[in-house]
C-alpha positions in Angstrom: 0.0 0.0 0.0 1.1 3.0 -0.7 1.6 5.9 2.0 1.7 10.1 1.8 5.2 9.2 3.0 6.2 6.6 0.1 5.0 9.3 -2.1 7.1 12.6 -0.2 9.9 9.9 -0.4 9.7 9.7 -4.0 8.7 13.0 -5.0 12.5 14.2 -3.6 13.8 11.4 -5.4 12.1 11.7 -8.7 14.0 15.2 -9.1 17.2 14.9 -7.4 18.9 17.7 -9.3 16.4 20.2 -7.7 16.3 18.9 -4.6 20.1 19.6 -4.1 19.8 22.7 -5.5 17.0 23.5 -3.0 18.7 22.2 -0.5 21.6 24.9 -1.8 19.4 27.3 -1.9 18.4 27.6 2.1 22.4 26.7 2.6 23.1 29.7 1.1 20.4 31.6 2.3 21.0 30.2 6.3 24.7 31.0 5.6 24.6 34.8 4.5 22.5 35.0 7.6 24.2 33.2 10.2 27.9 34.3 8.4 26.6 37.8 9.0 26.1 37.6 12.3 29.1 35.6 12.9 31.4 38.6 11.2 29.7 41.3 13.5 29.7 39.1 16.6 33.5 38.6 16.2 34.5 42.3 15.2 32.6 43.1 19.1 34.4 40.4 20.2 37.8 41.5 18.7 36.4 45.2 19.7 36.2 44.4 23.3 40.0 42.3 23.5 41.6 45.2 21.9 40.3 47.7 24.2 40.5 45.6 27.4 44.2 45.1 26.2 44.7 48.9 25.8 43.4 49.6 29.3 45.6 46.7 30.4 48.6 48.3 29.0 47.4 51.6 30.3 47.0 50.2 33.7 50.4 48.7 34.2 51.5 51.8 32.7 50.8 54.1 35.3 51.6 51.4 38.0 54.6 51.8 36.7 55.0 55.4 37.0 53.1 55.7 40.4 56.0 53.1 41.8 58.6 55.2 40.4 57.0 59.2 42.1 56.6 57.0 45.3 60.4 55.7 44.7 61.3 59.6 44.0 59.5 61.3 46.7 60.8 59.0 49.2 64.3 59.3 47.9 63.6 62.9 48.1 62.2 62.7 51.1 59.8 65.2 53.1 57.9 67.8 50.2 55.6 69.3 53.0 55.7 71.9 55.5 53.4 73.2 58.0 54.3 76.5 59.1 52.5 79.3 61.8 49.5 81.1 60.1 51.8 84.4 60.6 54.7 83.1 59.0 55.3 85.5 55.8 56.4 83.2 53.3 58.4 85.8 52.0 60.8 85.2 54.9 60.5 82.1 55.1 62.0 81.2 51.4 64.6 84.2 52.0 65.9 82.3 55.2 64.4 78.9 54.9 63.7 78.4 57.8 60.4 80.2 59.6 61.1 83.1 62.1 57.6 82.6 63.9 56.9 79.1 66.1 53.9 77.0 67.1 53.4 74.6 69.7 54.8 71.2 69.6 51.3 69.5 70.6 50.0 70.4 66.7 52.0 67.3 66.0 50.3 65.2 68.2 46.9 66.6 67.0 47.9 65.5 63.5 49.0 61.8 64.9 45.6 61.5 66.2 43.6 62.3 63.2 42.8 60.4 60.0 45.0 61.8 57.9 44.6 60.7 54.3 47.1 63.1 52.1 50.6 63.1 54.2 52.4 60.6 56.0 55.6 60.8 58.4 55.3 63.5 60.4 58.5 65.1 61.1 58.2 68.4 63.8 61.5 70.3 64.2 62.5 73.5 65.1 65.1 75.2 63.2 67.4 78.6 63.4 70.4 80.2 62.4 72.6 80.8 65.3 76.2 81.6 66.4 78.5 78.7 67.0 81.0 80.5 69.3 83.4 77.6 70.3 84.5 77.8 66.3 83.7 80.7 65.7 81.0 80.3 62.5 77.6 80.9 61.9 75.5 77.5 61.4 72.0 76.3 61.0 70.9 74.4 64.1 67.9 71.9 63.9 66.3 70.5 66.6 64.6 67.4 65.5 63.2 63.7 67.1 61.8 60.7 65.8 59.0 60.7 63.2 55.1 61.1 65.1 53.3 57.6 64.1 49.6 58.4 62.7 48.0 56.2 65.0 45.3 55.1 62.7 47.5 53.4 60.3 50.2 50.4 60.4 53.8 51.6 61.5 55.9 52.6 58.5 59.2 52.5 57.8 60.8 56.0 59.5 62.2 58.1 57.1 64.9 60.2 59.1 66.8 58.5 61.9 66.2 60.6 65.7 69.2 62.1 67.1 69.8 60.6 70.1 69.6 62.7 73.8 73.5 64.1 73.7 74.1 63.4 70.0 74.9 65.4 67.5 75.2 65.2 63.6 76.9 67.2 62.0 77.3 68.6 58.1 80.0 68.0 55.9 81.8 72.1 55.9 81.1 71.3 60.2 83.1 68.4 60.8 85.9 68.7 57.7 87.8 71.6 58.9 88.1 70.1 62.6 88.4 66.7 61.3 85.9 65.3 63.4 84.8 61.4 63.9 82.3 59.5 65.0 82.6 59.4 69.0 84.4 62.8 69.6 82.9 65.2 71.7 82.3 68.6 71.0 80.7 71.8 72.3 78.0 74.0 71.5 76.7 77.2 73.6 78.2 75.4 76.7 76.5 71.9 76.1 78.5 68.8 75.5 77.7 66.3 72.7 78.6 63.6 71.2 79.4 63.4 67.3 76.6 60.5 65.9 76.7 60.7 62.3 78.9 63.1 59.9 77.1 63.7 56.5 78.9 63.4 53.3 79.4 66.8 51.2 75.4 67.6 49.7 76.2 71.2 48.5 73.5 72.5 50.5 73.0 73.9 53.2 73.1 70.5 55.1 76.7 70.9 55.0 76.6 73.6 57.5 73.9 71.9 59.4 74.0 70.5 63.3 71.3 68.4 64.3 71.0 68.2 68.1 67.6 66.3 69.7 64.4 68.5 69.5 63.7 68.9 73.3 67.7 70.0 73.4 67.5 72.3 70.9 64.4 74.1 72.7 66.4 74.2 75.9 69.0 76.3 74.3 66.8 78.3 72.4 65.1 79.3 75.2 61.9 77.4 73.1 60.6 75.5 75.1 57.6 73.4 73.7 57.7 75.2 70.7 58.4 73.9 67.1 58.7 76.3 64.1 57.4 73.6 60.6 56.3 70.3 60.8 58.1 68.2 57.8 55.5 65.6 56.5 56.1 63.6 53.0 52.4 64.1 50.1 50.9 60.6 49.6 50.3 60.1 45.5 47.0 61.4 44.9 44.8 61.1 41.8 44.8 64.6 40.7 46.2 68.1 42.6 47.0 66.9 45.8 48.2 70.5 47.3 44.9 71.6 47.4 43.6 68.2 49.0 46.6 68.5 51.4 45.8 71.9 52.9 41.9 71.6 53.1 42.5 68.5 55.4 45.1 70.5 57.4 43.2 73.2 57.7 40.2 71.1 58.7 42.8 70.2 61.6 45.3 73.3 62.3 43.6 76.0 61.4 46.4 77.9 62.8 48.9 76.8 60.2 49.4 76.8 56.7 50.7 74.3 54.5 53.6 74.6 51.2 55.2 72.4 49.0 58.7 71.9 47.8 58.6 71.8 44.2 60.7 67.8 43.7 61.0 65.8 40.6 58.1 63.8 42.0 55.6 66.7 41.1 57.1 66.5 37.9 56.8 63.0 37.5 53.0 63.3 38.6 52.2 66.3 36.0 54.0 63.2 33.3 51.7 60.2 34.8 48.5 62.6 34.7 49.4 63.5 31.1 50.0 60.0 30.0 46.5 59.0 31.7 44.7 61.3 29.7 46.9 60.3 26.3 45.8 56.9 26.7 42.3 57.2 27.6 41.7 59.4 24.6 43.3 57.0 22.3 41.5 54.3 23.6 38.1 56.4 23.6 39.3 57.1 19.8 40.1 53.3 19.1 36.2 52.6 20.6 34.9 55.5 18.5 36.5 53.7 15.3 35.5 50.0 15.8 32.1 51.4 16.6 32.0 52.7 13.3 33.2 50.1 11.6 30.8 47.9 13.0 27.5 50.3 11.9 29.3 50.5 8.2 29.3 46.6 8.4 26.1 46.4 10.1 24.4 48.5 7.4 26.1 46.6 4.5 24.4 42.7 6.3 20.9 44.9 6.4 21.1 45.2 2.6 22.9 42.1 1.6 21.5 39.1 3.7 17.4 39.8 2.9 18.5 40.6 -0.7 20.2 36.9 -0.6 17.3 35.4 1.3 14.8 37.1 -0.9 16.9 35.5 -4.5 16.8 32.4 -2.8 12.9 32.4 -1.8 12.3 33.2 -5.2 14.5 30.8 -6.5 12.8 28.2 -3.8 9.4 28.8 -5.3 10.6 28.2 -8.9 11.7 25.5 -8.4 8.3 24.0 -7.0 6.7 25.5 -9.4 8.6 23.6 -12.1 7.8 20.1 -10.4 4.4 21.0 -10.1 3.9 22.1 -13.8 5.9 19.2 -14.9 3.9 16.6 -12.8 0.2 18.0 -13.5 -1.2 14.9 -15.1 0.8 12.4 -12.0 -1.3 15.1 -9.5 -4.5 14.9 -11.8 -4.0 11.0 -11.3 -3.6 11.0 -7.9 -6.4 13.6 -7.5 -8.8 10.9 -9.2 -7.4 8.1 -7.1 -8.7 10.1 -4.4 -6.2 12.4 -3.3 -7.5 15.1 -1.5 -5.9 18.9 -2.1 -4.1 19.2 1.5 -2.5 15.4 0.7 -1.3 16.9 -2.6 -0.1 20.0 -0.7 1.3 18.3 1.9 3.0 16.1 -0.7 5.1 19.2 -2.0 5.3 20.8 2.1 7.1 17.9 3.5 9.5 18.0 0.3 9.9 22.1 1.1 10.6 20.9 5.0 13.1 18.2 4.7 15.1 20.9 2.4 14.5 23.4 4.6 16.2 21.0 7.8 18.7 19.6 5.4 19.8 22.9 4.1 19.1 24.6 7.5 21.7 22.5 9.4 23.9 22.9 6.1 23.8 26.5 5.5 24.5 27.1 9.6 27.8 25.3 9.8 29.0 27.0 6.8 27.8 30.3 7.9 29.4 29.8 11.1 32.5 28.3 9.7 32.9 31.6 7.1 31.8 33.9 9.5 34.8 32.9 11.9 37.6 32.3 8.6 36.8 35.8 6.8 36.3 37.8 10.5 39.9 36.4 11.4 41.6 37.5 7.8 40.0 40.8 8.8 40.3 41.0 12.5 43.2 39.4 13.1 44.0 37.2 16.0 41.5 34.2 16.5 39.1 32.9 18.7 38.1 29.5 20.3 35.0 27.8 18.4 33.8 27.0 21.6 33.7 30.5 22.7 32.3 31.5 19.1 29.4 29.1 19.5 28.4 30.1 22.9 28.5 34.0 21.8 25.9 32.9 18.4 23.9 30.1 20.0 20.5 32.1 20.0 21.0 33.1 16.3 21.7 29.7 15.6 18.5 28.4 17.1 16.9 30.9 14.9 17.6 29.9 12.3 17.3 26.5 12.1 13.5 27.0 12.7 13.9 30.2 10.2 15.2 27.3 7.2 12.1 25.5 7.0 9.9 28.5 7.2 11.2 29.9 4.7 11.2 27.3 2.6 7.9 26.4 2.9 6.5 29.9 2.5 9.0 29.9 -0.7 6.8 26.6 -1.7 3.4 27.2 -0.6 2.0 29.5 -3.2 3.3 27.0 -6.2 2.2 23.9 -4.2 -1.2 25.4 -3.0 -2.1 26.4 -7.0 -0.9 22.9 -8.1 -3.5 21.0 -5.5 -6.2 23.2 -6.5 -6.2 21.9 -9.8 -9.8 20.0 -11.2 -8.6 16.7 -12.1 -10.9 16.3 -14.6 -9.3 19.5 -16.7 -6.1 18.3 -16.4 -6.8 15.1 -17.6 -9.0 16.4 -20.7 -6.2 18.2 -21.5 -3.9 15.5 -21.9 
């Protein structure tokens, strides 16, 4: 007996030239789509790996240069001072050193707070004075160990306290005396004992005594009293002068805060500058892969329904060739006692079983052009796995888009051919 499905079997085989080239037809049709999408999925793809590198590069970039103004301003050491509010600065820079004096408890104050912008507080007090046992005038610091801001971990001290009857000593101080380590020597009546003896600077460290900080208030007749507070800037995003006094202000407002210009500001200025290179090239290397991608975008909006249009039109020609060549086989079957909807479904199941066959066909090679052509023009190349993952929806699409449209393609041929009278057919023949 023969079966609707005997007969669908041997309606594909009774034209196999057509079937193959229906079954090319949705191929090529699934693949422009699918490739399409492929292409533009990969150039985001691509997009988003060379942007994500850039900002990489960017990244260790600046790392890199915030290490090396950390490296500089320690190795340049303290960049801060806090000075009286009635310090003219004026004086100060004509002297270096300031003339008015505050009390030693502001450093103490600034230990206690949550200080964000400076680290290692360093109070001294600091004047030029008469050195009468040789006979030269000399700048004497009094200075002690760095205050600890108690809401952070201990760092590393920058300076090294003088001792309670040490003295260091600059290099013009101890070279004409020819000093060494362990002598004693005397200043305004006090006795000391020689600590450390700098190398030559060039500066005026080199005519320089540093005695301990309650010491030198003794003898300057100073007692509790401190004249700048040496503290080191922390790296900052941006300004940090302006951060640094607001938050000292916020504190002291009896003080006011400079910087020593250093390399290090320098260096910041440089890393700020390079930031702001690389984000604008990488904000122009966005702007131009977005661009690219609408240009391609646009081009797949004309192209791919143009290609699925040809090959819906080429579907239905196709059908409409077996159903003009086979009217008198349908009249037949119609007289056997075919219905119309048998006969349709006759030509439908042929249309679906090219749509699957050329559905699964035209996604693999749409997926497999798609990735070759998008790594010829992007460069570089992806996993497949990834690929599929990133196109899986579209993929699902349109395996239920290939036999939709190939039986749309078919339907108005097919539907005209099972409408046909039998009985006209065969008085024709």
């Amino acid at each position: 007996m023969i079966t609707l499905r005997h007969l669908v079997f041997r309606e594909m085989l009774y034209r196999r030239g057509r079937l193959l080239l229906g079954i090319l037809s949705v191929l090529v049709a699934v693949g422009s789509f699918v490739g399409a999408f492929t292409l533009l999925q990969l150039h985001e793809t691509r997009t988003q790996t060379i942007l994500q590198r850039k900002e990489q590069e960017l990244r260790r970039t600046l790392e890199a240069l915030n290490d090396q103004i950390r490296r500089t301003m320690l190795s340049l050491g303290f960049n801060v001072v806090i000075l009286p509010k009635d310090q003219n600065l004026a004086d100060f820079h004509a002297e270096d050193f300031a003339a008015k004096d505050m009390p030693e408890e502001y450093v103490t104050r600034l230990a206690r707070s949550k200080l964000i912008t400076i680290r290692h507080l360093l109070p001294s007090l600091q004047q030029k004075i008469d050195w009468p046992e040789i006979g030269r005038r000399i700048i004497l610091i009094g200075t002690r160990g760095e205050a600890p801001l108690l809401h952070e971990d201990p760092k590393q001290s920058m300076s090294q306290p003088v001792p309670p009857g040490g003295i260091v000593l600059g290099y013009e101080l101890h070279r004409d005396r020819g000093l060494k380590l362990g002598d004693q020597v005397s200043l305004l009546g006090r006795q000391f004992t020689v600590q450390r003896l700098h190398d030559e600077r060039g500066n005026k460290d080199d005519i320089t005594a540093w005695i301990e900080l309650s010491v030198a208030q003794d003898l300057l007749n100073k007692k509790g009293r401190i004249n700048a507070i040496l503290a080191l800037e922390c790296f900052c995003e941006g300004p940090a002068l302006p951060q640094v006094r607001r938050e000292i202000a916020g504190i002291l407002p009896e003080t006011q805060v400079i910087e020593r210009s250093s390399e290090a500001l320098t260096r910041s200025e440089a890393r700020a500058q390079v930031e702001a290179d690389g984000k604008t090239r990488i904000e122009q290397e966005r702007q131009a892969r977005i661009r690219l991608q609408r240009e391609r975008e646009r081009f797949a909006a004309i192209l791919v329904p143009l290609v699925m249009a040809a090959c819906a039109v080429w579907i239905g020609l196709l059908t409409f060739l077996d159903t003009r060549e086979r009217r008198l086989e349908i009249a037949i079957l119609r007289a056997l006692g075919l219905g119309t909807l048998q006969v349709l479904f006759i030509f439908l199941a042929k249309a679906l079983v090219i749509g699957l066959i050329g559905g699964l066909l035209g996604v693999a090679a749409g997926v497999l052009a798609g990735a070759q052509i998008g790594t010829a023009l992007e460069g570089g190349s992806v996993a497949m796995a990834d690929l599929l993952r990133s196109v899986a929806a579209v993929l699902g699409f349109s395996l239920l888009m290939a036999p939709v449209l190939s039986i749309a393609a078919s339907w108005i041929p097919a539907l005209l051919a099972a409408q046909q009278h039998p009985a006209d057919i065969l008085r024709e023949a």
